[in-house]
C-alpha positions as CSV (number, residue, x, y, z in Angstrom):
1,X,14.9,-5.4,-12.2
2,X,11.9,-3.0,-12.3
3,X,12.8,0.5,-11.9
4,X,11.3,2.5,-8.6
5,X,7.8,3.9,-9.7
6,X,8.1,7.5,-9.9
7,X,4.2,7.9,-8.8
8,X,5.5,6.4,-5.3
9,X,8.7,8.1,-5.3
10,X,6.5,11.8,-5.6
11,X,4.3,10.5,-2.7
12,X,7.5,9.8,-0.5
13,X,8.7,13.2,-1.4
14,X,5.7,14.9,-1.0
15,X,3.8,13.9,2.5
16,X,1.2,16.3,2.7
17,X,-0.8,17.5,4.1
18,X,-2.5,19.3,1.3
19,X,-5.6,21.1,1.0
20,X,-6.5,19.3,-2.2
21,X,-4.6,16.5,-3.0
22,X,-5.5,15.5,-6.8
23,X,-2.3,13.0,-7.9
24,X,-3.9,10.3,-5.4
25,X,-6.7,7.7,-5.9
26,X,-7.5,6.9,-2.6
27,X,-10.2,8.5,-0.3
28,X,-9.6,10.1,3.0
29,X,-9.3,7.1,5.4
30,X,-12.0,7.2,8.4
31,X,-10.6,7.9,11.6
32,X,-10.8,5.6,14.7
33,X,-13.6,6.9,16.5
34,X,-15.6,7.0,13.3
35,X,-15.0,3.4,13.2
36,X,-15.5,2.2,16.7
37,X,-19.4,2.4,17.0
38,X,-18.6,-0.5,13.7
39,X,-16.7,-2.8,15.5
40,X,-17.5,-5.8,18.0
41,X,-16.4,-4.2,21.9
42,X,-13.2,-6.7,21.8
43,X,-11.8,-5.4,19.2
44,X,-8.1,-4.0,19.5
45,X,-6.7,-1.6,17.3
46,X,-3.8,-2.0,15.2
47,X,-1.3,0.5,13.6
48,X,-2.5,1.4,10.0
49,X,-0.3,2.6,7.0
50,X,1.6,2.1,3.9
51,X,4.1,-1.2,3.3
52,X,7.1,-1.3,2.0
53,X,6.9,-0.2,-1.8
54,X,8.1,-3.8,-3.0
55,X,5.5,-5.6,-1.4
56,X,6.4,-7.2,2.1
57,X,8.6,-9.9,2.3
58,X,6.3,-12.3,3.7
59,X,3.7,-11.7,0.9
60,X,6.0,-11.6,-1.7
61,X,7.5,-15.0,-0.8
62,X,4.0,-16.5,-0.5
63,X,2.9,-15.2,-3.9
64,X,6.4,-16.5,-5.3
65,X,6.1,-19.7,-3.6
66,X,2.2,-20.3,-5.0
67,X,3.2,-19.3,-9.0
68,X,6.8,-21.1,-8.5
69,X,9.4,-18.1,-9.1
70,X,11.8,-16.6,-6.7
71,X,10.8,-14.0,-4.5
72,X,12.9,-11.7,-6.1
73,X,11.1,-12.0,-9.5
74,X,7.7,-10.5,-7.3
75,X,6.4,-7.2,-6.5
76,X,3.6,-6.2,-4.9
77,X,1.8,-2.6,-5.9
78,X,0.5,0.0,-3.6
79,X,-2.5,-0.1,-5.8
80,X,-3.9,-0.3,-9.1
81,X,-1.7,2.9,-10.5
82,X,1.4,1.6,-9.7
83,X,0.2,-1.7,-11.2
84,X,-0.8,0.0,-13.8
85,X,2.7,1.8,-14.5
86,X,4.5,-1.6,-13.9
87,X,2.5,-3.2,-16.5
């Protein structure tokens, strides 16, 4: 079994928000109404935020089912750090 990456771990611990927030790679993430002019008029909204650190289980038993291992054997990263640390 992998052991819990402690990049993600520091996130959970430490939520924000922060003034400057250097340890992450991701940009600020647009707000709604920024997006709306964007979208087609039937568009409905849904919630937006992180998965479960593992990957979810429908994904991760769709990438084990495609390469042939168990689900158990797959985990899905957050992003390319993670990746990068379970590598």
């Amino acid at each position: 079994m992998i052991a819990p990456s402690p990049l993600e771990q520091w996130f959970t611990t430490h939520p924000g928000p922060f003034r400057h927030f250097l340890a992450g790679t991701a940009a600020a993430a647009p707000s709604f109404s920024e997006l709306q002019p964007l979208l087609p008029g039937d568009f409905e909204p849904w919630p937006l935020g992180y998965s479960e650190p593992a990957g979810s289980p429908e994904l991760r038993d769709l990438v084990a089912a495609e390469h042939g291992v168990p689900s158990a054997c797959v985990t899905i990263a957050c992003g390319a750090v993670e990746a990068n640390w379970l590598a």
